[in-house]
DRENGUTOR-362211 format. One record per atom (N, C-alpha, C): x, y, z; residue in three letters. Coordinates in steps of 0.001 Angstrom, whole numbers, plus 500000, padded with zeros to 6 digits. Atoms other than C-alpha are relative to their C-alpha. Layout:
XYZala ...
***
This chain:
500827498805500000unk 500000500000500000unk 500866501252500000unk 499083498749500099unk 502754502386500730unk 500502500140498795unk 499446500015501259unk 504538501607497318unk 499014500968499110unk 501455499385500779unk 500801502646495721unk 500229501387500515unk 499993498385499838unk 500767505773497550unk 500776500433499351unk 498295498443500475unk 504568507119497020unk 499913500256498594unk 499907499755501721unk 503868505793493067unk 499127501274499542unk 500771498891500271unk 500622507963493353unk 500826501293499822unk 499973498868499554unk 502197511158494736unk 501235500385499010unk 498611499484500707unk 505447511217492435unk 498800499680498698unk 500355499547501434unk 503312510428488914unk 499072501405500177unk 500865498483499893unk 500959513642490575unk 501086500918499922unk 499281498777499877unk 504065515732490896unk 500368499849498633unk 499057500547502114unk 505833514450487112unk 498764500450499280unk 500727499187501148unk 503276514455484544unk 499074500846500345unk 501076498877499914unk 500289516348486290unk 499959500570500894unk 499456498911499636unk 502409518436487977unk 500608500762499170unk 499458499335500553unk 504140519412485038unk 498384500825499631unk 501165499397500441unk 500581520016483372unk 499556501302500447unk 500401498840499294unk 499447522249486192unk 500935501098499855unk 498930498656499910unk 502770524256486214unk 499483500220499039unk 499814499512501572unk 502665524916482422unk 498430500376499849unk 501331499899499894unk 498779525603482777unk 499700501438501004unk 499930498873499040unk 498826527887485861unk 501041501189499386unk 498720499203500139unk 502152529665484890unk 500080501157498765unk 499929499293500996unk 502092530068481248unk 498851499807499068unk 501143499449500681unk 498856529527480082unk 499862498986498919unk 500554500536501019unk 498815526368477516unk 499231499147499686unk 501151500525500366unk 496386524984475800unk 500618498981498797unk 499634501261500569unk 496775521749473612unk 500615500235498691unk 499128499613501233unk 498512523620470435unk 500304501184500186unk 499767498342500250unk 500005527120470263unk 501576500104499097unk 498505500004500883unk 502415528062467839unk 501139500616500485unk 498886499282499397unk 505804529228468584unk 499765501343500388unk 500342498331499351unk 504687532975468327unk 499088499870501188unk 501050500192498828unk 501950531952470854unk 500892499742501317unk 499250500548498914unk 504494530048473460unk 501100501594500181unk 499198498805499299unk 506853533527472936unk 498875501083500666unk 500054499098499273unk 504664535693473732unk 499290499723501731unk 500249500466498639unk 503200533384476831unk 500860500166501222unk 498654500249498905unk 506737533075478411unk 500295501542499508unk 499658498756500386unk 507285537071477404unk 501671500111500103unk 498114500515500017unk 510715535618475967unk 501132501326499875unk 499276499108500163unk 513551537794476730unk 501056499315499530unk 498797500823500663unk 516044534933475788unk 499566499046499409unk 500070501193500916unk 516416532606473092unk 500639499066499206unk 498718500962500672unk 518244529793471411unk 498967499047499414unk 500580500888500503unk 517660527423468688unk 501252498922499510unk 499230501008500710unk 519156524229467327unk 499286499269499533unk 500597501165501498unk 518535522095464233unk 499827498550500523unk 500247501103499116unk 517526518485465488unk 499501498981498219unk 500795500917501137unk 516805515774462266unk 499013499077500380unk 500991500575499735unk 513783514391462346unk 499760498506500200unk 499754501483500154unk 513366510335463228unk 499408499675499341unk 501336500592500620unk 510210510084461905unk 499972500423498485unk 500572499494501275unk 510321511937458631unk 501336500570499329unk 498412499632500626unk 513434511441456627unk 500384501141499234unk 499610498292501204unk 515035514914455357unk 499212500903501010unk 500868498804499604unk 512710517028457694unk 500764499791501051unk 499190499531499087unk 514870519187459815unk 499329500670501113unk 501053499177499080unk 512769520423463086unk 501499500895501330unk 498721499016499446unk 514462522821465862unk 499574499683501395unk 500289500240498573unk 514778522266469276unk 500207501908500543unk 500089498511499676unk 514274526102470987unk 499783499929501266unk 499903500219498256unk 514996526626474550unk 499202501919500119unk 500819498651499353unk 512507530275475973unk 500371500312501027unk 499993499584498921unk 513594532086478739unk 499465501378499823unk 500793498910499883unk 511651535098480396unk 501399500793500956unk 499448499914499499unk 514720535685482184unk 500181500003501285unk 500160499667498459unk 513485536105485448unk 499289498554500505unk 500435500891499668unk 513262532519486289unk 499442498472499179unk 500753500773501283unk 511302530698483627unk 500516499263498998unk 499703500516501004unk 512443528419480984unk 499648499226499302unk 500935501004501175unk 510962526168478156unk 500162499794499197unk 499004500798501562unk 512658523801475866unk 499089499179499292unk 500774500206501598unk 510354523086472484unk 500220499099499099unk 499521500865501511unk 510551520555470015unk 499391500314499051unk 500807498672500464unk 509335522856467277unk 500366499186498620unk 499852500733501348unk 508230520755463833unk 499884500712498876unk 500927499017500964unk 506674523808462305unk 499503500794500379unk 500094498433499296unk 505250527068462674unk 498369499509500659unk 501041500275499231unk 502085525179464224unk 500316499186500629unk 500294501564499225unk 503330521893466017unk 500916500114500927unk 499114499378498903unk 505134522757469315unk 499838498844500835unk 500124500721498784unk 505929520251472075unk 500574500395500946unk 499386498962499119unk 506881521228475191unk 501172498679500450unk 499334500725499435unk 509873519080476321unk 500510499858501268unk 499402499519499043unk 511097520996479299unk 499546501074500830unk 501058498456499602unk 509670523541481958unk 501068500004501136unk 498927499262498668unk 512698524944484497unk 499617501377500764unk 500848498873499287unk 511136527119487320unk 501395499964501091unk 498767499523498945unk 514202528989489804unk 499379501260500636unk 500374498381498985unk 511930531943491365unk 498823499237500642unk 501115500602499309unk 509388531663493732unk 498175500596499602unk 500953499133500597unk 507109533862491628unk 498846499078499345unk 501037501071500128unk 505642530773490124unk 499398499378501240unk 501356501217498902unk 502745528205491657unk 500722498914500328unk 499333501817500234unk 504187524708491622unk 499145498938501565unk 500803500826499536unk 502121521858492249unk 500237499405502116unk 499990500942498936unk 501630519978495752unk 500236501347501644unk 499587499154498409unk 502357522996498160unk 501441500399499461unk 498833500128500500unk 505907523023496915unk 500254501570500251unk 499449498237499964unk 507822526876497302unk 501210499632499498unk 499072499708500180unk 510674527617495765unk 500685501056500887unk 499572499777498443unk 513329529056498612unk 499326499787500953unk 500371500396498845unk 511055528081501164unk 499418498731500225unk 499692501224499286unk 510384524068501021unk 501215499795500318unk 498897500769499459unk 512896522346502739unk 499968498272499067unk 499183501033501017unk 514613519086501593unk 498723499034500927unk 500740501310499246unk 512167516623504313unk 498468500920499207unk 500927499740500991unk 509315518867502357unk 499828499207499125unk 499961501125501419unk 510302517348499206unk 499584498169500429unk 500029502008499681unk 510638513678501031unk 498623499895500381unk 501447499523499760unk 506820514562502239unk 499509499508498602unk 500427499907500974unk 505725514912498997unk 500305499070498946unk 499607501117501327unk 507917512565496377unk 499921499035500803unk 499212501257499345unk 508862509892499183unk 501401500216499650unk 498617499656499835unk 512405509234498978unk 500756498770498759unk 499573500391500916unk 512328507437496346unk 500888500022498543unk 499177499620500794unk 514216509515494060unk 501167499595499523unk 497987500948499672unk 518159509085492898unk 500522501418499928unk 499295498978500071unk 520753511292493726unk 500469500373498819unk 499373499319500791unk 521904513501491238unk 500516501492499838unk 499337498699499873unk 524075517037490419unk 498718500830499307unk 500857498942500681unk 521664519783489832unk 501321501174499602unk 499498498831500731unk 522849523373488239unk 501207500387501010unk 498309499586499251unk 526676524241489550unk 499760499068500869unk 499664501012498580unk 526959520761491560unk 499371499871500907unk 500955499591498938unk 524022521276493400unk 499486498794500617unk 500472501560499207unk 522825518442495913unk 498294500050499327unk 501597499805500811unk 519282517338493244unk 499773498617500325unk 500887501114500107unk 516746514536493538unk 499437499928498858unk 500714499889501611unk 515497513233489730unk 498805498885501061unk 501272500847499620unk 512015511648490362unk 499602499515498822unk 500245500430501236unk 510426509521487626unk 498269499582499771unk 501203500384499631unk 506468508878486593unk 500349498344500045unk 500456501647499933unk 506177505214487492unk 499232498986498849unk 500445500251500773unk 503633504973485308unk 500461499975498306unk 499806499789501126unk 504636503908481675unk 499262500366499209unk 500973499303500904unk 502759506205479550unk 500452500801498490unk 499461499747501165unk 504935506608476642unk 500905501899500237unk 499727498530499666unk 505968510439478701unk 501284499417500100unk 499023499708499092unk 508950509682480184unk 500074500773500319unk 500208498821499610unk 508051512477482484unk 501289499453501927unk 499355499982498571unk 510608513003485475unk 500146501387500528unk 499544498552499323unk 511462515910487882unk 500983500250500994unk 498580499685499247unk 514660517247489328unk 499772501187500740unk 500254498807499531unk 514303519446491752unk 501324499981500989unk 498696500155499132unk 517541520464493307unk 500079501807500927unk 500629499268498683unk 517896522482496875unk 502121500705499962unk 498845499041499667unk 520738525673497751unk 500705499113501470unk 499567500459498543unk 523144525329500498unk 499583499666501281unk 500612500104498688unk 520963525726503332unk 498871498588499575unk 500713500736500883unk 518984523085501383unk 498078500297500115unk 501432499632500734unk 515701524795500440unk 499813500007498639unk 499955499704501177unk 514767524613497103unk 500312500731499552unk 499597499456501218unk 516088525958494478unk 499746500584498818unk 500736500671501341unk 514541524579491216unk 499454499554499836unk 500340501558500878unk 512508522410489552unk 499391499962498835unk 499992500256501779unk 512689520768486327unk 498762498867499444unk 500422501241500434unk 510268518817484829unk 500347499752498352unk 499922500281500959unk 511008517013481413unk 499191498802499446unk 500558501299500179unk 509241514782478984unk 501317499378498810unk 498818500268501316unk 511598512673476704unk 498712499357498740unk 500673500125501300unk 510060513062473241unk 500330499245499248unk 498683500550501005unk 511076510222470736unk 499336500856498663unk 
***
């Protein structure tokens, strides 16, 4: 029964926690075109790279990372000037919502263990940072996980959620 719970509470924070962030935060709805996602994230930074397509031999799509600068970030798998996926959503201010109760600088690290269990694996967040990756349990073709990694005093920091797109 405990296993059931912790699986519950980590696929609620991964995929429909990412949902809610990216819903609450920036506002999307099940298609928006790139101009739509810039002006959601009111991109002050931007980067693109060429990515070849698996599925569709010769078609070159772009991977595009959005930052608002003040916190925000959102990496795109961008097929066309209508077909946007979101791959990546990196939240570092506390200005955002984030699912479960969660604060940025103000949960603590036994917060997080509250909330994911402790089931996580260690890993380096941004400059060597002491991070927990969490994973949905559920195989749903997302591979949706979330890294959320905590400052010196260990309060949060960050957190990342990603889906791996094939």
């Amino acid at each position: 029964m405990l296993l059931a719970f912790s699986s519950h509470l980590i696929a609620a924070a991964t995929l429909e926690g990412m949902a809610q962030v990216i819903e609450q935060n920036i506002g999307l709805k099940d298609s928006l075109s790139l101009d739509q996602l810039r002006a959601r994230i009111k991109v002050q930074q931007e980067k693109s790279s060429p990515v070849n397509n698996h599925h569709v031999p010769g078609q070159v799509d772009r991977i595009v990372i959005l930052g608002d600068g003040k916190g925000l970030e959102v990496e795109a798998y961008v097929t066309g000037p209508r077909r946007v996926m979101i791959q990546r959503v990196t939240i570092t201010t506390p200005k955002f919502k984030l699912p479960m109760g969660l604060q940025i600088n103000r949960s603590s690290m036994d917060d997080v263990h509250k909330t994911f269990g402790e089931s996580g694996e260690n890993e380096k967040g941004p400059n060597g940072a002491l991070a927990r990756r969490f994973y949905d349990p559920h195989p749903n073709g997302y591979g949706v996980s979330t890294l959320l990694w905590f400052d010196r005093h260990q309060r949060l920091a960050g957190i990342e959620w990603r889906y791996e797109i094939d």
